[in-house]
C-alpha positions as CSV (number, residue, x, y, z in Angstrom):
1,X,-51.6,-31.1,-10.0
2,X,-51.3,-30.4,-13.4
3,X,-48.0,-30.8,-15.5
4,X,-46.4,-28.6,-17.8
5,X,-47.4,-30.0,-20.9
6,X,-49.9,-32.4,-22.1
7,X,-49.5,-34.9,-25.1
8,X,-50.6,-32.5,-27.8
9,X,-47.7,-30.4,-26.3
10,X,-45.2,-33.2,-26.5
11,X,-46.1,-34.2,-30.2
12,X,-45.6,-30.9,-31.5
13,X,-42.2,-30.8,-29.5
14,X,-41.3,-34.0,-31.5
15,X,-40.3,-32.5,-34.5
16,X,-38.3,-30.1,-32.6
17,X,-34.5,-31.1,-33.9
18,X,-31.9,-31.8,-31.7
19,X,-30.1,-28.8,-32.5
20,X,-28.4,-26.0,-30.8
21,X,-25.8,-23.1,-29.9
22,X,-23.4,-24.2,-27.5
23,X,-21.0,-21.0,-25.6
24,X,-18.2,-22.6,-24.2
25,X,-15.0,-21.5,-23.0
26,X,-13.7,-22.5,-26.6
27,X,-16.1,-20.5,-29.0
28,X,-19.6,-20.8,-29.9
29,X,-20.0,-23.8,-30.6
30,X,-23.4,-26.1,-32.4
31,X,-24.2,-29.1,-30.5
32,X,-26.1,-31.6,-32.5
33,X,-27.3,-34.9,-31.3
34,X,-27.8,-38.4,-33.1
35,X,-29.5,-41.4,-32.3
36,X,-28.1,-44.7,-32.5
37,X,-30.8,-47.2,-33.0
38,X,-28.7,-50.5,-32.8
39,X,-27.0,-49.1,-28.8
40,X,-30.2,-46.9,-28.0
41,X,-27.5,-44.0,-27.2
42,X,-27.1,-40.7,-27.7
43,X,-24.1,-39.4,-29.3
44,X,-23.2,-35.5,-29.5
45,X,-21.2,-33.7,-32.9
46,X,-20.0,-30.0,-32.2
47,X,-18.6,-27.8,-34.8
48,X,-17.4,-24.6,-35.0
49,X,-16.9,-22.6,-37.9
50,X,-17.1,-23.6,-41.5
51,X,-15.7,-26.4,-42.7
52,X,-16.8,-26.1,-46.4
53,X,-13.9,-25.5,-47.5
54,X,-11.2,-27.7,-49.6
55,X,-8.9,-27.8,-46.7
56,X,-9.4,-31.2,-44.3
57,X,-11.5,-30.5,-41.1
58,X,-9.8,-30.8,-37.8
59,X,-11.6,-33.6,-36.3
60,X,-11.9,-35.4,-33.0
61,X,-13.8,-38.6,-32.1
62,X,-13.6,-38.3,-28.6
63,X,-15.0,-41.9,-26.9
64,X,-17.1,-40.4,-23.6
65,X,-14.8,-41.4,-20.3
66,X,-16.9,-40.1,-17.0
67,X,-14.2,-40.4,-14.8
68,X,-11.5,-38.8,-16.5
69,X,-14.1,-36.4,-18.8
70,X,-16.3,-35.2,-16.2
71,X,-14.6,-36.6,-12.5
72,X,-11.0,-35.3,-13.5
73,X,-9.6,-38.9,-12.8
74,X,-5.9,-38.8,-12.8
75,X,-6.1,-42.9,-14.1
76,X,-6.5,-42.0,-17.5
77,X,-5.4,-39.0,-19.9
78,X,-9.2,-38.8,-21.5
79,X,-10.0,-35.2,-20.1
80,X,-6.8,-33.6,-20.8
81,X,-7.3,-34.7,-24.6
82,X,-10.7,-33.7,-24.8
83,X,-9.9,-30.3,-23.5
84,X,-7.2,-29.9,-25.4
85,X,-8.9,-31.2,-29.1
86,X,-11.7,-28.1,-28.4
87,X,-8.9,-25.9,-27.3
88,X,-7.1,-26.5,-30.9
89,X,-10.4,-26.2,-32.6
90,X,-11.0,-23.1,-31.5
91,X,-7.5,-21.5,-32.0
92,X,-7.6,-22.5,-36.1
93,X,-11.0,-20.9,-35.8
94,X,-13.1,-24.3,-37.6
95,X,-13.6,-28.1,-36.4
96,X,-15.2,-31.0,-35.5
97,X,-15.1,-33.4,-32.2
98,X,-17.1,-36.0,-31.9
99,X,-18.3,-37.0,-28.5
100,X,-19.5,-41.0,-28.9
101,X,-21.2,-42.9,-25.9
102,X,-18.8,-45.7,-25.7
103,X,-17.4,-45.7,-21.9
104,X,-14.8,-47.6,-21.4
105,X,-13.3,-48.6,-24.7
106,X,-17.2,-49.3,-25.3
107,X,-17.0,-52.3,-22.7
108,X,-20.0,-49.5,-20.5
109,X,-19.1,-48.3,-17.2
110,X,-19.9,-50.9,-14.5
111,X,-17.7,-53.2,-16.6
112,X,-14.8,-50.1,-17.2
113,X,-15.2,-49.5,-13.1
114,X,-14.5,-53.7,-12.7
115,X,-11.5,-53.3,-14.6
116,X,-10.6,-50.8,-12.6
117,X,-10.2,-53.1,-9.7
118,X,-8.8,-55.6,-11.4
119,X,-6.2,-52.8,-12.7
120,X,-5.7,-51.7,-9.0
121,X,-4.7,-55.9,-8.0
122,X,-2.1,-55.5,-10.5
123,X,-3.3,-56.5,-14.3
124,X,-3.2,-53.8,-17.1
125,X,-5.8,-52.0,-18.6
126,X,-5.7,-54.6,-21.9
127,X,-5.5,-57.7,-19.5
128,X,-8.3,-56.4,-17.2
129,X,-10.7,-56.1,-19.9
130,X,-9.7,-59.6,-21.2
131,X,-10.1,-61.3,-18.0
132,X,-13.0,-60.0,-17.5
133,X,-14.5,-61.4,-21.0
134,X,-14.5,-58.3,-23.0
135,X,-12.6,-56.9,-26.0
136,X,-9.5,-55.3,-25.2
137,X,-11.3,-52.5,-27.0
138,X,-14.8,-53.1,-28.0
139,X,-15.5,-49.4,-30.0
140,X,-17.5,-48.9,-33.4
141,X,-17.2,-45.8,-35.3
142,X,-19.7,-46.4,-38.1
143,X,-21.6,-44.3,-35.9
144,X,-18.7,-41.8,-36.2
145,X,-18.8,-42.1,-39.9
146,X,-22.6,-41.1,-40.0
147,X,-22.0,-38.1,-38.1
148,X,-18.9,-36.8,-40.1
149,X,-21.1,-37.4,-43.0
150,X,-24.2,-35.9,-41.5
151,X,-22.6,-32.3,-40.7
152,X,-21.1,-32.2,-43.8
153,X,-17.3,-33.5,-43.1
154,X,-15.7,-35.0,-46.4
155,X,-12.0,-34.9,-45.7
156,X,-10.5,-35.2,-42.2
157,X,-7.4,-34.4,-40.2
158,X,-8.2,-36.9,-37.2
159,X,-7.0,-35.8,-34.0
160,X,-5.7,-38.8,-32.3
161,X,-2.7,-41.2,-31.1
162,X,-5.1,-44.5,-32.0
163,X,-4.1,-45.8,-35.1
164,X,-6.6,-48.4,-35.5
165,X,-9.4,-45.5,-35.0
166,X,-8.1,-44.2,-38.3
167,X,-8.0,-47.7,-39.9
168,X,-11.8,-48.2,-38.8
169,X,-13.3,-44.4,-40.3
170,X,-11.1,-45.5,-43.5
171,X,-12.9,-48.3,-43.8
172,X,-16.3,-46.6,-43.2
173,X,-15.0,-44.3,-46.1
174,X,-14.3,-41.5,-44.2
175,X,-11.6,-40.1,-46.1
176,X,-8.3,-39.4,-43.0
177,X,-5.7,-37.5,-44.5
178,X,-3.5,-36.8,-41.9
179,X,-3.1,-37.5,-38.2
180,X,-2.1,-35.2,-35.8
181,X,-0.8,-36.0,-32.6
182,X,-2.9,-35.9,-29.2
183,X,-0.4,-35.9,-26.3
184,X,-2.0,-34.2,-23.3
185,X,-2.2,-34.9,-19.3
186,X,0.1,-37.1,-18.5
187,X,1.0,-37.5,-14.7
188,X,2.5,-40.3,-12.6
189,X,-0.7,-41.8,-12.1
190,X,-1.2,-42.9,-15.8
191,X,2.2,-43.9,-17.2
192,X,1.5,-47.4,-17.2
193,X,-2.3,-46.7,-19.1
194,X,-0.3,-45.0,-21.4
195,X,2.2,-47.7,-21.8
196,X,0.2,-50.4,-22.3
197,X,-1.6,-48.3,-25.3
198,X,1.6,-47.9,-26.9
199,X,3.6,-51.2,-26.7
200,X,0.2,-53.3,-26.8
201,X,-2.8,-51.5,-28.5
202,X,0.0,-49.7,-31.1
203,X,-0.9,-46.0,-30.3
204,X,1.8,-43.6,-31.3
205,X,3.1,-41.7,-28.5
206,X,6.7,-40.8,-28.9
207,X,8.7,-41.4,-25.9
208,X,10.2,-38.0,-25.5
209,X,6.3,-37.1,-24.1
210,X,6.8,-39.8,-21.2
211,X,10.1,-37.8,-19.9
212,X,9.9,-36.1,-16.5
């Protein structure tokens, strides 16, 4: 049988860009997707609105999580936050969030899902990644700082509770401004996660948000 296309087809569709409208529950939304050469992955920018103006652009570099992104895993608070950073994005109207292909902490998922266990006999999510040989968090955002660049982002207001991701775009000369908070989902099942990422990976999560 035949197939749909043939390779003159698939040539012209080359120089098709990666490029599109994206409805979501949060606005209309442009999806646009770069290449990393260096991973071989895929990584996704949507914005909303413009963002020429002098005002810094709401921004969030959102590192993919399938379990807690797409699975609604209760182990982590990564689907909450991601939910929450479009939600804000859409209520000022004008944004950026960065979605980068770096599952677990950029350690991939088989590895993240191994930690898991090891999590489960007891260690915490810094020690499990250790033990198992990996960095406690083994994420790059040059990528990041290509793609801010690439849809026009000078100046950023970075959504996030990571201090260390704003060190790193600083140093890719992304120019962070201020930080804004990013407190969302947390439940019994991810106290300790949450925790560990304050008192030993020095996020900033005030203690009045672990309070039942």
């Amino acid at each position: 049988m035949k197939g749909p296309s043939n390779n003159a087809d698939l040539t012209e569709l080359s120089d098709v860009p990666a490029d599109a409208r994206l409805p979501t529950q949060y606005g209309d939304f442009r999806i646009r997707v770069f290449h990393e050469e260096s991973s071989g992955m895929d990584h996704v920018a949507l914005t909303l609105g413009d963002m020429s103006g002098p005002d810094p652009v709401l921004v969030r570099v959102h590192s993919e999580c399938l379990t807690g992104d797409a699975l609604g895993s209760l182990r982590c608070d990564c689907g909450p936050q991601l939910q929450t950073a479009l939600q804000r994005i859409h209520e000022i109207g004008w944004g950026c969030l960065l979605y980068l292909r770096q599952e677990g902490r950029g350690i991939g998922l088989h590895a993240k899902i191994q930690a898991y266990n090891l999590q489960d006999k007891g260690a915490d999510t810094l020690d499990a990644n250790l033990l198992l040989g990996h960095p406690a968090d083994a994420r790059d955002y040059g990528i990041a700082a290509k793609m801010l660049n690439a849809v026009g982002v000078n100046r950023v207001c970075l959504l996030t509770n990571n201090l260390d991701k704003v060190i790193q775009l600083q140093e890719f000369n992304v120019d962070v401004v201020e930080r804004m908070p990013l407190v969302a989902g947390i439940t019994e099942d991810n106290r300790d996660y949450l925790s560990t990422k304050v008192e030993r990976m020095g996020h900033s999560i005030t203690e009045d948000f672990f309070e039942t």
